[in-house]
C-alpha positions as a printed Julia matrix, in Angstrom:
191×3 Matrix{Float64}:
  15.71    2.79  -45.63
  14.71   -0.11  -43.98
  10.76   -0.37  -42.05
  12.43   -0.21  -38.68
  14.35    2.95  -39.69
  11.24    4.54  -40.76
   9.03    3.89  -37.49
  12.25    5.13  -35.57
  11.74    8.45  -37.78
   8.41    9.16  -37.64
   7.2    12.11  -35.06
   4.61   10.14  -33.88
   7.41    7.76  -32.31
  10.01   10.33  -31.59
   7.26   12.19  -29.77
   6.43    9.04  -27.24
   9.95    8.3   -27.0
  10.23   11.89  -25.42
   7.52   11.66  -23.31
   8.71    8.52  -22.14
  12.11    9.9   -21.36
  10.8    12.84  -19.95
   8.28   10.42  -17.39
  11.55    8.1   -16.76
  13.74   11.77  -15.59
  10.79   12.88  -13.29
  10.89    9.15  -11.97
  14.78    8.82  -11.4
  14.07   12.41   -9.54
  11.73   11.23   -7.54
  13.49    8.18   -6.39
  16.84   10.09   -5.98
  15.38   11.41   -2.41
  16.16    7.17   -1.08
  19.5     6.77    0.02
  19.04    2.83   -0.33
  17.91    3.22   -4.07
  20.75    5.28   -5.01
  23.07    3.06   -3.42
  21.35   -0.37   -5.42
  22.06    2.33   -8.47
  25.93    2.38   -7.51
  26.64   -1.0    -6.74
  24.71   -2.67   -9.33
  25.39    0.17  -12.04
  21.19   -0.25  -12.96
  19.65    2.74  -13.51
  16.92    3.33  -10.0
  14.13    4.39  -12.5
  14.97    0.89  -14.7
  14.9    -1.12  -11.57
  11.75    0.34   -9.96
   9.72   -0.22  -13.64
  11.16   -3.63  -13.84
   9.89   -4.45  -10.51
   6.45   -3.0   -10.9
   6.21   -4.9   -14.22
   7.04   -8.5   -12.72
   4.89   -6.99   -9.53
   2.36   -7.29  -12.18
   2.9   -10.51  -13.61
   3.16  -12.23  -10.76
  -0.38  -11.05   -9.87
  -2.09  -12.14  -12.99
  -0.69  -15.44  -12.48
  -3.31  -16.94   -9.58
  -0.88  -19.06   -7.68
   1.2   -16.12   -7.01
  -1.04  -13.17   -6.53
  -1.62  -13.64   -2.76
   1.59  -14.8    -1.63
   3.18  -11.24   -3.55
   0.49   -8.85   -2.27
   1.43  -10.81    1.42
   4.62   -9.71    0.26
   3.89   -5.61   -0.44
   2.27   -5.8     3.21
   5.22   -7.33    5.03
   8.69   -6.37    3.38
   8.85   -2.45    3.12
   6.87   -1.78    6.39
   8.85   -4.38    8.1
  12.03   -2.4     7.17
  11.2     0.65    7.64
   9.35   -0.51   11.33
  13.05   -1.57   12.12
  14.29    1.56   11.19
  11.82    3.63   13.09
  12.35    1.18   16.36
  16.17    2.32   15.77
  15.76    6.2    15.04
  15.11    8.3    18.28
  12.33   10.13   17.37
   8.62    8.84   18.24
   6.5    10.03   15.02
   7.57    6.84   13.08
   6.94    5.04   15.62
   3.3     6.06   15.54
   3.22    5.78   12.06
   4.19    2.39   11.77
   2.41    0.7    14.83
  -0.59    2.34   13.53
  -0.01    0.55    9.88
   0.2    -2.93   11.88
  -2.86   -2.67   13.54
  -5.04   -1.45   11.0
  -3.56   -3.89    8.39
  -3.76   -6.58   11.4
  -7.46   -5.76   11.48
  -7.84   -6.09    7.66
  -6.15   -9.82    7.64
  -8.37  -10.92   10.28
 -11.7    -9.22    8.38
  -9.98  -10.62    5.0
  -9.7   -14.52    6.41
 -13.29  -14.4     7.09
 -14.71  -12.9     3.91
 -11.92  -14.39    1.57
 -13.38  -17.05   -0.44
 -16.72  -15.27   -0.77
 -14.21  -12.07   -2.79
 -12.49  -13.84   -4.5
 -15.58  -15.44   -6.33
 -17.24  -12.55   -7.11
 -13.9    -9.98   -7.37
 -11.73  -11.27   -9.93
  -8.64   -8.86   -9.59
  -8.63   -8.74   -5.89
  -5.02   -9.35   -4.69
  -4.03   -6.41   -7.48
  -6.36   -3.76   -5.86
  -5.07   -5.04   -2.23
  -1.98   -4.51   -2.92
  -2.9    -0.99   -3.85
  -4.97   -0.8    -0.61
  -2.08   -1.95    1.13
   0.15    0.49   -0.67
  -2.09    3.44    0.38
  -2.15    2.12    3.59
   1.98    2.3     4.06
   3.19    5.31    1.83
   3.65    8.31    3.87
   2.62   10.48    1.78
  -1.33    9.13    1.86
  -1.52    8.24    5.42
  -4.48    5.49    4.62
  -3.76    3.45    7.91
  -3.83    6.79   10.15
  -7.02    7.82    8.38
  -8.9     3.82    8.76
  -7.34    3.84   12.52
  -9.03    6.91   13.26
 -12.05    6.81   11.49
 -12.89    2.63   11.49
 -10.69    0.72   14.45
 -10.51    3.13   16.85
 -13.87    3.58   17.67
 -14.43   -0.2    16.76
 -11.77   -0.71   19.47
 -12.68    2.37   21.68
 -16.38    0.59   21.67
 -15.51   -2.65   22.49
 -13.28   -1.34   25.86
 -15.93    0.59   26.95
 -18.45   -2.31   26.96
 -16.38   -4.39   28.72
 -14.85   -2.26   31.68
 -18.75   -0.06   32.8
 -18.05    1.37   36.22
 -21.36    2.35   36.72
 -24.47    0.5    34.92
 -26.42    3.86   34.78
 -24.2     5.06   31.93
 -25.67    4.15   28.36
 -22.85    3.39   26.09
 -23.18    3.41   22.31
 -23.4    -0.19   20.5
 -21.77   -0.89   17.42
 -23.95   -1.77   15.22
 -23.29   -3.15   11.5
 -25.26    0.25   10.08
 -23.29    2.27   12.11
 -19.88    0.45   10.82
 -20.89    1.13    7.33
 -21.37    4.7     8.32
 -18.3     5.3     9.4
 -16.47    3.61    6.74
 -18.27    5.48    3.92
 -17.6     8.38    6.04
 -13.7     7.74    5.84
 -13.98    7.68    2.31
């Protein structure tokens, strides 16, 4: 029996090659409920669970190569919510709408925060384009709702603050001021 026969063999390995099978099943479930993955699956005869692995894998690589890591986090921010934007432009109901307009502004707002502060974090935050594409990630997936949550709790009243100082009817009314305190407040309140 040869040494590759024997680690096949062992329970150790046959146990984490079920487990892995089992994790790949709940993961080909999961992306069975997207018509546009199981139609990649038919025309390209690639398992969806393969293809979805083997683009989080070179997802990775390309962010622990430097050159690439902000053009492919650009990337995760752009393609799927530009997609799915179209989509909700074309569908009649309003709630995607909503849902996507408010993931443009708040990840508007982030770019124009990020192009101030960028060389400053990257310096001092070494794996930054991996955790923004996470943050960007949690901003677009439905099912976490991130840019509802920052609109309402961080640019809204940023926003809401701002019109309010700039259209007084009467001078008599005091007006809160946003103050750089009161910004952190709210953010580590949205938290």
């Amino acid at each position: 029996m040869s040494a590759t026969q024997k680690v096949q063999q062992h329970p150790a390995f046959i146990q984490a090659q079920d487990k892995a099978n089992y994790y790949v099943n709940q993961l080909d479930k999961e992306l069975s409920k997207y018509p546009a993955l199981n139609a990649f699956e038919q025309r390209t005869q690639v398992p969806k669970s393969y293809a979805f692995l083997g683009a989080v894998v070179l997802l990775a690589v390309l962010h622990s190569v430097n050159a690439f890591a902000s053009p492919v986090s650009n990337l995760v921010g752009w393609a799927l919510p530009a997609y799915l934007s179209v989509k909700a432009l074309e569908s009649p109901g309003h709630a995607d709408d909503v849902q996507w307009l408010t993931y443009w502004i708040v990840f508007g707002f982030f770019n124009f925060l990020e192009s101030f502060a960028l060389r400053a974090v990257l310096y001092y935050f070494p794996w930054y384009f991996a955790f923004k594409s996470v943050f960007i990630l949690w901003l677009q997936l439905p099912q976490f709702r991130g840019a509802q949550t920052l609109y309402g709790g961080v640019v809204r009243p940023v926003f809401a603050n701002i019109s309010s100082n700039g259209s007084r009817l009467a001078p008599t009314q005091s007006e809160p001021t946003v103050t750089a305190d009161g910004l952190r407040e709210r953010v580590d309140g949205a938290q």
